[in-house]
KEDRENVO-990613 format. One record per residue: residue number from 1; residue in three letters; x, y, z of N, C-alpha, C in turn. Coordinates in steps of 0.1 Angstrom, whole numbers, always signed. Example, Ala and Ser with C-alpha at 12.3 -4.5 7.8 and 13.67 -1.06 7.14 Angstrom:
1, ALA, +132, -57, +78, +123, -45, +78, +132, -33, +78;
2, SER, +128, -22, +71, +137, -11, +71, +129, +0, +79;
//
This chain:
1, UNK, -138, -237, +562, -149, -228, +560, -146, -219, +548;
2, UNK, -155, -218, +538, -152, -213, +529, -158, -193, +529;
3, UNK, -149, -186, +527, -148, -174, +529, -155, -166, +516;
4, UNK, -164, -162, +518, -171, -155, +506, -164, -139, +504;
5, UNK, -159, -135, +491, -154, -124, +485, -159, -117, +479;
6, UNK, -168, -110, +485, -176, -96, +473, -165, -92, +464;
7, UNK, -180, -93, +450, -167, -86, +437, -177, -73, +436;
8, UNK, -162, -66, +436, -165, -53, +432, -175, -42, +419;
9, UNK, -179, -37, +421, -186, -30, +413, -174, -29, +398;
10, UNK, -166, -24, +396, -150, -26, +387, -153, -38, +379;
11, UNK, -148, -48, +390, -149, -58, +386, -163, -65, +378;
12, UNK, -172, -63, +382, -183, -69, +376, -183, -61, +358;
13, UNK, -183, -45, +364, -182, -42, +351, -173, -45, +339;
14, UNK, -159, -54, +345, -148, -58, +336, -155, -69, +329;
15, UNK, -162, -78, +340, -167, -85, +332, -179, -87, +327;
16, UNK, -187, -83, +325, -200, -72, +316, -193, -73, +298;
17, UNK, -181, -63, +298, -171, -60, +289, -170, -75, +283;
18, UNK, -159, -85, +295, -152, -96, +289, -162, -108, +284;
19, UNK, -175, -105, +285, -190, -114, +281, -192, -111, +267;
20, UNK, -185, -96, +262, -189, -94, +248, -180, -99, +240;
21, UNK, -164, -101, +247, -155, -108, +236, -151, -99, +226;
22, UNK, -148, -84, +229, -146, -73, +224, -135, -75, +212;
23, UNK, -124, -83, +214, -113, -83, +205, -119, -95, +195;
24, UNK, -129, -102, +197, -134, -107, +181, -145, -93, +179;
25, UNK, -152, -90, +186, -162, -79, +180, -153, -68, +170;
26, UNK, -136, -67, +174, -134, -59, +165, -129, -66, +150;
27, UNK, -127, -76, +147, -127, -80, +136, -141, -83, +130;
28, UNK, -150, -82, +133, -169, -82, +129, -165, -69, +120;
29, UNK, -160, -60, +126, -165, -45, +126, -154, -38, +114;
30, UNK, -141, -51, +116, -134, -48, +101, -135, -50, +87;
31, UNK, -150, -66, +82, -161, -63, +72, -169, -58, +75;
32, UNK, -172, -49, +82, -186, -43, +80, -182, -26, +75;
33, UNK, -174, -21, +80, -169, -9, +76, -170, -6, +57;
34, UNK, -155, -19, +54, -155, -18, +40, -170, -19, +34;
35, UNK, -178, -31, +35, -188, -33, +32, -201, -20, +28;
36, UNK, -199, -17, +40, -206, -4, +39, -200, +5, +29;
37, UNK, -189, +8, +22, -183, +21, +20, -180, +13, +3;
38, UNK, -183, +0, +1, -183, -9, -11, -201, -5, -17;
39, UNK, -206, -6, -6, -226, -2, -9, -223, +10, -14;
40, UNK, -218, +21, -10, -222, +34, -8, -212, +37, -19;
41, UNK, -206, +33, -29, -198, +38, -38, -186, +48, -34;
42, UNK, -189, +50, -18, -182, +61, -12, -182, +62, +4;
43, UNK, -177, +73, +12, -183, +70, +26, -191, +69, +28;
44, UNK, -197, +64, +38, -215, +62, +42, -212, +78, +52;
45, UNK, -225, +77, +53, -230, +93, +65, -226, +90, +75;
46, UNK, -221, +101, +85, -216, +92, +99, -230, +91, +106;
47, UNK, -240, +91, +106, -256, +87, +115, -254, +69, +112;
48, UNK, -251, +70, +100, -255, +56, +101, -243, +45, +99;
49, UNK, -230, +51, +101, -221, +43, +102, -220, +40, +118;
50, UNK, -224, +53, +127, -222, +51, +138, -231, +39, +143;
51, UNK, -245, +44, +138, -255, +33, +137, -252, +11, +138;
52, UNK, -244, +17, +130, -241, -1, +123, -228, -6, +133;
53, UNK, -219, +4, +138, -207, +3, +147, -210, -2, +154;
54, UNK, -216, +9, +164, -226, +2, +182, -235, -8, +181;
55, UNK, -241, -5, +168, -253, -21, +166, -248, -32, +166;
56, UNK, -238, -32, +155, -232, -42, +156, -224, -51, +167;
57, UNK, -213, -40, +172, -213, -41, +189, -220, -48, +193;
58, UNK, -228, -43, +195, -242, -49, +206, -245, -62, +202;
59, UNK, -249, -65, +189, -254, -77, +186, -244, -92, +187;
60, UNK, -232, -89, +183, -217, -93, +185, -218, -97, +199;
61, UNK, -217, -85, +205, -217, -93, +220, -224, -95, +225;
62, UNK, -245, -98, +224, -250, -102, +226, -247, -117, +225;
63, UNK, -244, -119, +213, -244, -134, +211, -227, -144, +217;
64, UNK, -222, -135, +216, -211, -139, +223, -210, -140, +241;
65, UNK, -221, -131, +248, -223, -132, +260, -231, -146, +263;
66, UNK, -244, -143, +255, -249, -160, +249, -242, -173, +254;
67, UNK, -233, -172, +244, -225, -181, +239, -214, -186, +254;
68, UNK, -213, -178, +261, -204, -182, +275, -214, -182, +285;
69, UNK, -228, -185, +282, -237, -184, +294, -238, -205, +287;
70, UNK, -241, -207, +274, -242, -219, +274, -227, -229, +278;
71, UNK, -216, -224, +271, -206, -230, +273, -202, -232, +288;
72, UNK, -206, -225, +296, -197, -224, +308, -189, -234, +315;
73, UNK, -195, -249, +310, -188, -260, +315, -176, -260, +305;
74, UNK, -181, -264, +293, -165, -261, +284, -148, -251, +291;
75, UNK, -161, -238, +294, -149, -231, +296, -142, -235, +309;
76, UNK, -148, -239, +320, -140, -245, +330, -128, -255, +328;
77, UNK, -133, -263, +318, -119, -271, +316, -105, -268, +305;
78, UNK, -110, -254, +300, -102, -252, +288, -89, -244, +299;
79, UNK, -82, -241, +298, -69, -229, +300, -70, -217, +299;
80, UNK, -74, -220, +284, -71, -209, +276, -88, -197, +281;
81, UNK, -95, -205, +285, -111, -197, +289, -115, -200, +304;
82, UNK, -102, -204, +312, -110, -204, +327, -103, -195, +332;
83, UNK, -103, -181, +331, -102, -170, +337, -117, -161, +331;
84, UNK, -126, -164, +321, -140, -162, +320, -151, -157, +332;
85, UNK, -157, -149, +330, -163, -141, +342, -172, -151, +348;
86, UNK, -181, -157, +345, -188, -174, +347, -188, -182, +352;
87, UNK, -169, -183, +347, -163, -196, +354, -154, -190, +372;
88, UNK, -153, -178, +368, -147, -173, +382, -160, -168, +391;
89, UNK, -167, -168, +384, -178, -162, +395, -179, -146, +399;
90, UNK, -172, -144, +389, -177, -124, +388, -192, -120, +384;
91, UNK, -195, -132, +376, -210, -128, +374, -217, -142, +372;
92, UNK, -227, -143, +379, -236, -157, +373, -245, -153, +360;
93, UNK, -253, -168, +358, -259, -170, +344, -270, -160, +344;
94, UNK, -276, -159, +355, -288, -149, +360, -286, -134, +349;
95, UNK, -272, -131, +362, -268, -117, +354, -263, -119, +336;
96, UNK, -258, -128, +331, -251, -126, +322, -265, -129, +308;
97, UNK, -274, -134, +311, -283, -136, +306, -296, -128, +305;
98, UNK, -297, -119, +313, -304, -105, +311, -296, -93, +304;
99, UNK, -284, -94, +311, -274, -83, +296, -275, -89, +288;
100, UNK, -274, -103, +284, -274, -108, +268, -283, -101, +257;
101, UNK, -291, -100, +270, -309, -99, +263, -310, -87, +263;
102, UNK, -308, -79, +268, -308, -62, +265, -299, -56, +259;
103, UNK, -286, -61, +251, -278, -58, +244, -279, -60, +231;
104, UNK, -287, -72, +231, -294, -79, +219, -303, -72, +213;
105, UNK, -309, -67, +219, -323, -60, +216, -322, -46, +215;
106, UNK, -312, -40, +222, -309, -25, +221, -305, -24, +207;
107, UNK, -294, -34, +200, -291, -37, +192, -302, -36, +179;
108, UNK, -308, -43, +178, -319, -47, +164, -329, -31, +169;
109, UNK, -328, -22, +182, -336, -10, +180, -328, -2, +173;
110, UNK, -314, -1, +178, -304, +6, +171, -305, +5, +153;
111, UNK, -301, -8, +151, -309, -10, +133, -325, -10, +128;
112, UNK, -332, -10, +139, -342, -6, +129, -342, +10, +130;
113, UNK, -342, +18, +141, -348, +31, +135, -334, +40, +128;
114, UNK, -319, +34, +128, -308, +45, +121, -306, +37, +107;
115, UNK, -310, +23, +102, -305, +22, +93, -316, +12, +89;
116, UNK, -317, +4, +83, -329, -4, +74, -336, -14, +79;
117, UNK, -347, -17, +76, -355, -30, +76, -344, -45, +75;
118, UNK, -340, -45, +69, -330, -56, +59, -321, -59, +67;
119, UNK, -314, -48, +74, -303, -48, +83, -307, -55, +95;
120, UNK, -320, -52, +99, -323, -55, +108, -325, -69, +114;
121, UNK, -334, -73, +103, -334, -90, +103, -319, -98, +101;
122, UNK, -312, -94, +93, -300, -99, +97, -294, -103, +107;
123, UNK, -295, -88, +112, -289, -87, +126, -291, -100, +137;
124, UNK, -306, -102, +136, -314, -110, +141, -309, -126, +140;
125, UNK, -308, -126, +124, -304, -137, +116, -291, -143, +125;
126, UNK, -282, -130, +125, -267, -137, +131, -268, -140, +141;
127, UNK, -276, -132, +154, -278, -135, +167, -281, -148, +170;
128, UNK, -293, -151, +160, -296, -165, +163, -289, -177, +157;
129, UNK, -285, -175, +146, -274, -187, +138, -259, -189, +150;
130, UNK, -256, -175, +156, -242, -183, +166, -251, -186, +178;
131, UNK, -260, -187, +183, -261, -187, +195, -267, -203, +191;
132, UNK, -282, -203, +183, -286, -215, +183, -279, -228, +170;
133, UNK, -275, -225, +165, -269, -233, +156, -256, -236, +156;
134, UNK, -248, -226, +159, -231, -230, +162, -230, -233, +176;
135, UNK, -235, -225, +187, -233, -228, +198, -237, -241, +203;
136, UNK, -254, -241, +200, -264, -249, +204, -262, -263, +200;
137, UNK, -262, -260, +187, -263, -274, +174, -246, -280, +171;
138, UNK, -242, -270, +163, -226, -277, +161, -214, -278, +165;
139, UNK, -211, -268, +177, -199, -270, +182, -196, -285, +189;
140, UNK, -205, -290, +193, -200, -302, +202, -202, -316, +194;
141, UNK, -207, -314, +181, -213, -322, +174, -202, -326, +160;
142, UNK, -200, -317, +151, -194, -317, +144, -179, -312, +140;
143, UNK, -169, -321, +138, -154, -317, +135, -154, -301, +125;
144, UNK, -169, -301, +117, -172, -292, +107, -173, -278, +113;
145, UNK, -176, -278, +123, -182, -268, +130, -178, -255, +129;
146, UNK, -169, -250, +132, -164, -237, +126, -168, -232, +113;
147, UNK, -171, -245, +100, -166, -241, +91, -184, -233, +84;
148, UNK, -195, -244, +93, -209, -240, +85, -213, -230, +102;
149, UNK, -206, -232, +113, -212, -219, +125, -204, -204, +115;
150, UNK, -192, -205, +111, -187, -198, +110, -196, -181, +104;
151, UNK, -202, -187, +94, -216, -182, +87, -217, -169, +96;
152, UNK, -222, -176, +105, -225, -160, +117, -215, -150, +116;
153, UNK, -200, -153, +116, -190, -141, +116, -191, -137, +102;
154, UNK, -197, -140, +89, -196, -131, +76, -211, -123, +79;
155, UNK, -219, -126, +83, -230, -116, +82, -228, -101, +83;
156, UNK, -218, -98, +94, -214, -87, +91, -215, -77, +78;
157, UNK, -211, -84, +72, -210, -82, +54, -223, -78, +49;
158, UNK, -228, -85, +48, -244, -88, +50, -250, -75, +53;
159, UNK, -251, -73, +66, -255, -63, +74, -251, -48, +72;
160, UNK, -239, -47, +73, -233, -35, +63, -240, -31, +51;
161, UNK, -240, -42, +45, -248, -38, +31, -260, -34, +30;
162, UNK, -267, -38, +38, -281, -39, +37, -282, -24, +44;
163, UNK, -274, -19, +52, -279, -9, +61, -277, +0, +54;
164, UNK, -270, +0, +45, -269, +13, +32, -280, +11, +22;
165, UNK, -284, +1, +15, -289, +1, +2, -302, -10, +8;
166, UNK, -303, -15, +18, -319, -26, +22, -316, -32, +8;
167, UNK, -308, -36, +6, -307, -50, -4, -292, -57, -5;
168, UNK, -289, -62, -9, -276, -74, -13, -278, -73, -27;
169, UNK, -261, -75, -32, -258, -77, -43, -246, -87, -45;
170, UNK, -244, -89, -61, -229, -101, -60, -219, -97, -55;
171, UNK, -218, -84, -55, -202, -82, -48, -206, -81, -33;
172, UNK, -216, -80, -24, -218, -84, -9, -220, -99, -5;
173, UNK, -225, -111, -17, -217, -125, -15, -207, -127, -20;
174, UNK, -198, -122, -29, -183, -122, -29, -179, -119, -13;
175, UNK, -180, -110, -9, -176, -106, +2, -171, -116, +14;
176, UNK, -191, -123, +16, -192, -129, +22, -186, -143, +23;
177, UNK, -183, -145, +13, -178, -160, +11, -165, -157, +13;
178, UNK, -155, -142, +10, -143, -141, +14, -142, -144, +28;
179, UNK, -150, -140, +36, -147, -144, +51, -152, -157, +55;
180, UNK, -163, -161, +54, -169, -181, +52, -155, -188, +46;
181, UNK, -145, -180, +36, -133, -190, +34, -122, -194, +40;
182, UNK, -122, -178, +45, -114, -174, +56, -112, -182, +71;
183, UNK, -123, -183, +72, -127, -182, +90, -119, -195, +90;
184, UNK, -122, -205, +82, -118, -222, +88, -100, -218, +89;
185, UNK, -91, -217, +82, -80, -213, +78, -75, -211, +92;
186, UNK, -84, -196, +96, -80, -187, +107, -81, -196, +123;
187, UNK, -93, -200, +125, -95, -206, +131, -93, -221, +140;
188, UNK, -89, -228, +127, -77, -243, +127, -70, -237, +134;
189, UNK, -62, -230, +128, -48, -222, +135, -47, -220, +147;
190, UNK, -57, -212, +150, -57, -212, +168, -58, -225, +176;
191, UNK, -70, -233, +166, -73, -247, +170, -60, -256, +174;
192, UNK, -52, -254, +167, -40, -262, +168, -31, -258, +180;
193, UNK, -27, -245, +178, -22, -242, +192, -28, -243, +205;
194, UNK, -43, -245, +208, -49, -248, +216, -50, -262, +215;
195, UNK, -50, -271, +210, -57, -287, +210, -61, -293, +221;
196, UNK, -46, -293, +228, -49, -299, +242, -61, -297, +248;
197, UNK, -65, -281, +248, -78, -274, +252, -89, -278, +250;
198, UNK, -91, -280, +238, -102, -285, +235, -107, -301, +231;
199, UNK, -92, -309, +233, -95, -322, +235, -98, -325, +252;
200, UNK, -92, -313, +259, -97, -319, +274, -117, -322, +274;
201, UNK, -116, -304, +268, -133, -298, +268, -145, -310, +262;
202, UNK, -132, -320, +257, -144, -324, +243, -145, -322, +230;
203, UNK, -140, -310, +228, -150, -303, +213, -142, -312, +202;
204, UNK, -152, -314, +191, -143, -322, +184, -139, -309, +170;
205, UNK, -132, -303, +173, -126, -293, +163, -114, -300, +155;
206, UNK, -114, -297, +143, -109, -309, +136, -94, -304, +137;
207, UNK, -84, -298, +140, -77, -307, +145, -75, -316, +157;
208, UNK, -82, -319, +165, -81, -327, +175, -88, -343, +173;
209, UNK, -97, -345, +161, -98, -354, +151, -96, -361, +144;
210, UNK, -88, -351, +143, -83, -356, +122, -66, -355, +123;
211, UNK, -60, -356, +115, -47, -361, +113, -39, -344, +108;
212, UNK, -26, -344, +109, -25, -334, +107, -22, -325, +90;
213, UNK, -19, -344, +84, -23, -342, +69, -35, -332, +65;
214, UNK, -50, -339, +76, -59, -334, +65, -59, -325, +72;
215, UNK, -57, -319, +83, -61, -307, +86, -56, -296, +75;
216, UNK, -40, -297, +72, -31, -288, +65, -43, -292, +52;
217, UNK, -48, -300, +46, -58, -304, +30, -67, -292, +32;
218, UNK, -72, -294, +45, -90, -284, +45, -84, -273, +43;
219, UNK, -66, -268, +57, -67, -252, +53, -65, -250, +39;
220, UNK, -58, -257, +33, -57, -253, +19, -64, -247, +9;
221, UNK, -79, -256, +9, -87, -255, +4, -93, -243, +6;
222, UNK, -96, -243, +19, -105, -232, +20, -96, -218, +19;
223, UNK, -80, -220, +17, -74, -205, +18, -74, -199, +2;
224, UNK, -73, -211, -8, -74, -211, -24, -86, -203, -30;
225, UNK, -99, -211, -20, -114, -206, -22, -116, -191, -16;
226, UNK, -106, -186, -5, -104, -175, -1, -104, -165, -8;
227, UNK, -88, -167, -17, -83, -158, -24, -89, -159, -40;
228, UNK, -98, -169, -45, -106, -166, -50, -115, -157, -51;
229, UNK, -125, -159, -42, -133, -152, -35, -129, -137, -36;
230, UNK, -116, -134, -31, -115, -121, -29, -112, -114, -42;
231, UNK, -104, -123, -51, -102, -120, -64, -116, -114, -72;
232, UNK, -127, -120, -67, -140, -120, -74, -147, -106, -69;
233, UNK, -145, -109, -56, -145, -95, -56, -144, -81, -59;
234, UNK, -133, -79, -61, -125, -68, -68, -131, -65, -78;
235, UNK, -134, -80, -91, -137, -79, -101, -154, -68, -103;
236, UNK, -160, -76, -95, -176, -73, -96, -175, -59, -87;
237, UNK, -168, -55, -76, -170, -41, -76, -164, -35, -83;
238, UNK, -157, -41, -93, -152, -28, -103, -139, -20, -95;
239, UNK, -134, -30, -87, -123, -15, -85, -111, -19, -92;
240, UNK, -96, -6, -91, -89, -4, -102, -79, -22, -102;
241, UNK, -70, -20, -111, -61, -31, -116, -55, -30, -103;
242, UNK, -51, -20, -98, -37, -20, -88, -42, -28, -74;
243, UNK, -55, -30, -70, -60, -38, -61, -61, -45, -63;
244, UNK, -64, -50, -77, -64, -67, -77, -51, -73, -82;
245, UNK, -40, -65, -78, -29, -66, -82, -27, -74, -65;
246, UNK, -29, -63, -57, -23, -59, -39, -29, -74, -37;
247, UNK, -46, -76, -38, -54, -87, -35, -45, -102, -39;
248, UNK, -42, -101, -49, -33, -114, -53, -23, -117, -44;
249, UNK, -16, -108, -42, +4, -102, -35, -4, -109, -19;
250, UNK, -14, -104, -17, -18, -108, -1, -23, -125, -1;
251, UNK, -26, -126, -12, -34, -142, -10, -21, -151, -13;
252, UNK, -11, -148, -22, +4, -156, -20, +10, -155, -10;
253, UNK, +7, -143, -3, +16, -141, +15, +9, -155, +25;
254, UNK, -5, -152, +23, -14, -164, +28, -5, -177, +26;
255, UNK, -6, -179, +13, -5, -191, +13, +8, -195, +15;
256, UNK, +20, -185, +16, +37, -190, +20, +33, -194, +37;
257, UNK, +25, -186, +39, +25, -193, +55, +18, -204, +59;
258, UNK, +8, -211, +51, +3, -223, +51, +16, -229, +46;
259, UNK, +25, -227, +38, +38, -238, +31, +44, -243, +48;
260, UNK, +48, -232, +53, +54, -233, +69, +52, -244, +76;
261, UNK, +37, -249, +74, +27, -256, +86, +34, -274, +79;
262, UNK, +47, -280, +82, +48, -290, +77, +42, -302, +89;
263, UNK, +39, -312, +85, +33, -320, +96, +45, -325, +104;
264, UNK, +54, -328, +98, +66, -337, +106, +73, -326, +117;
265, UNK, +72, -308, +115, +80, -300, +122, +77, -302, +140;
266, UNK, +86, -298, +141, +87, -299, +160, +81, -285, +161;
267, UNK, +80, -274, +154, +74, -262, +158, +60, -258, +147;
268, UNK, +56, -273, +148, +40, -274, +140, +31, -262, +152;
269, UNK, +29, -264, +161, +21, -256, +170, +26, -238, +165;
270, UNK, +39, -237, +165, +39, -226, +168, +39, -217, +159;
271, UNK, +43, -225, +145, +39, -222, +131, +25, -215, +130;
272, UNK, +18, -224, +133, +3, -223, +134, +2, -211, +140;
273, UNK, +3, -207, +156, +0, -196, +157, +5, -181, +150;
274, UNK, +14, -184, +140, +20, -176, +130, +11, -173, +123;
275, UNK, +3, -187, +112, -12, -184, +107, -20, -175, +112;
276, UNK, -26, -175, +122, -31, -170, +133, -38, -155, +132;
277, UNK, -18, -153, +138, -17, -133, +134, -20, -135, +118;
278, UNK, -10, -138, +113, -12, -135, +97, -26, -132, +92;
279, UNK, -34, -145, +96, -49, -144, +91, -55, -130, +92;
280, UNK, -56, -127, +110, -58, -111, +109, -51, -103, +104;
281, UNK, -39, -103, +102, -34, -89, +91, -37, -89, +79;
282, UNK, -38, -106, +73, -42, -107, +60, -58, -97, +60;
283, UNK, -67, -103, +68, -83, -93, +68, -85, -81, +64;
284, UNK, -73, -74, +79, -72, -63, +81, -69, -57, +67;
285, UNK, -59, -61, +64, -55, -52, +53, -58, -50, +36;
286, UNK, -68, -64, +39, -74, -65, +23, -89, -55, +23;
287, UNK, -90, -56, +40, -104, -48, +42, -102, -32, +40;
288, UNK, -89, -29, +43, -83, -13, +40, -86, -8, +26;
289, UNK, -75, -22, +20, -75, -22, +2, -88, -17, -4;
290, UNK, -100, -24, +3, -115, -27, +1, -116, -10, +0;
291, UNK, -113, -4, +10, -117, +11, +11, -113, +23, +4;
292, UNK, -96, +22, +6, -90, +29, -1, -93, +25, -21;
293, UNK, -94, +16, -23, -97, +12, -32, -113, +18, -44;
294, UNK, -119, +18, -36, -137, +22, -35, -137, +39, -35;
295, UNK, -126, +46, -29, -124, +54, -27, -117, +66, -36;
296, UNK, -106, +59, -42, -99, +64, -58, -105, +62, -66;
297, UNK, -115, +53, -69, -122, +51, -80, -127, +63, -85;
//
């Protein structure tokens, strides 16, 4: 006889929380800061940084609640995602799909009336590119997948900008393409240390694919086009020598840790999750650069 276990009021609300996927929501929120403070030639006002924080929040984890309302069979067979509120049964699709939708929406109210038109539709933009297009369309389809879903995690950028100035400029698609170069790099990496995971699930994330030659080819590429990218950056906002000094020093740190990732090593996995961290500290800290940088000018 199977024994039914009320979940706690706590508990539901932990996972309310664990639907939004808070620890990627804070890397969203680590382009969108500089971004904003890159628009604004300086700090933005706190009305509308706050504005862009919680919105973004919201919209972030709208589509990431989304996104575990469709997966939920995936996540049952993964490891690494069947402790997921869905798959344990702290909340059904019922519940998790009405917060999707009011967090979503609180969201795009939050950007239209503290910050811009422009911002808004974005917002919108991203919501629906991860949910229907990476979620919906390419994760299960394409080895590529991370690299054209990924799109949704640079909007940020995007959004930032627009919420200051209701327009884009070249140095807010520099930006953007720094993180679209980023993401595959970052992402493989996890991919790899997970594989197993996602060869049980199905997904065909390319390393579970592809060889581990090309996987190490793609990170390359896209860590080169990275630090391009960020280089270009620098340039078109005009900030001083000494950051596109720092920006270079960071994209050679990048790339010693790609040297690491040899295919033949017995600690290929664990290398990888070395990438991993790095990738985030690499972000983190070029997104700082981004500020302090904008800031002495």
């Amino acid at each position: 006889m199977t024994i039914f276990t009320p979940v706690s009021t706590r508990e539901k609300a932990r996972g309310y929380m664990d639907l939004m996927k808070l620890r990627v929501v804070e890397l969203l929120l680590i382009s969108t800061l500089p971004a904003m403070v890159l628009a604004n030639k300086g700090l933005p006002g706190w009305g509308v940084t706050l504005a862009a924080i919680i919105g973004g929040t919201l919209a972030a984890g709208s589509a990431n609640a989304f996104n575990m309302v469709i997966e939920t069979d995936l996540d049952r067979l993964m490891a690494r995602t069947a402790k997921r509120p869905l798959v344990t049964g702290v909340l059904n699709k019922k519940q998790a799909i009405i917060f999707a939708s009011f967090i979503g929406v609180l969201s795009l109210v939050i950007f239209w009336e503290f910050t811009t038109p422009l911002a808004t539709l974005l917002t919108f933009i991203a919501i629906t590119f991860y949910v229907v297009v990476y979620t919906m369309g390419l994760k299960r389809r394409t080895a590529q997948n991370i690299v054209w879903g990924g799109a949704a995690g640079c909007m940020p950028v995007f959004i930032g900008w627009a919420a200051i100035t209701n327009s884009l400029s070249i140095s807010a698609v520099a930006f953007f393409f720094v993180i679209f170069f980023w993401t595959p790099p970052h992402f493989w990496a996890l991919a790899i240390k997970y594989k197993d995971d996602y060869a049980a699930a199905g997904v065909p994330m390319l390393p579970v694919v592809a060889t581990r030659a090309r996987v190490r080819l793609e990170m390359w590429l896209h860590t080169i086009a990275m630090i391009i990218s960020s280089i270009v950056l620098i340039e078109t906002a005009k900030l001083p020598v000494w950051a596109l000094a720092i920006t270079i020093a960071l994209g050679l740190v990048f790339a010693y840790q790609l040297l690491q990732l040899r295919d033949n090593s017995d600690s290929y996995a664990k290398t990888a999750g070395k990438i991993f961290h790095w990738s985030i500290t690499y972000l983190s800290l070029y997104s700082l650069l981004l500020v302090a940088a904008q800031l002495v000018v």
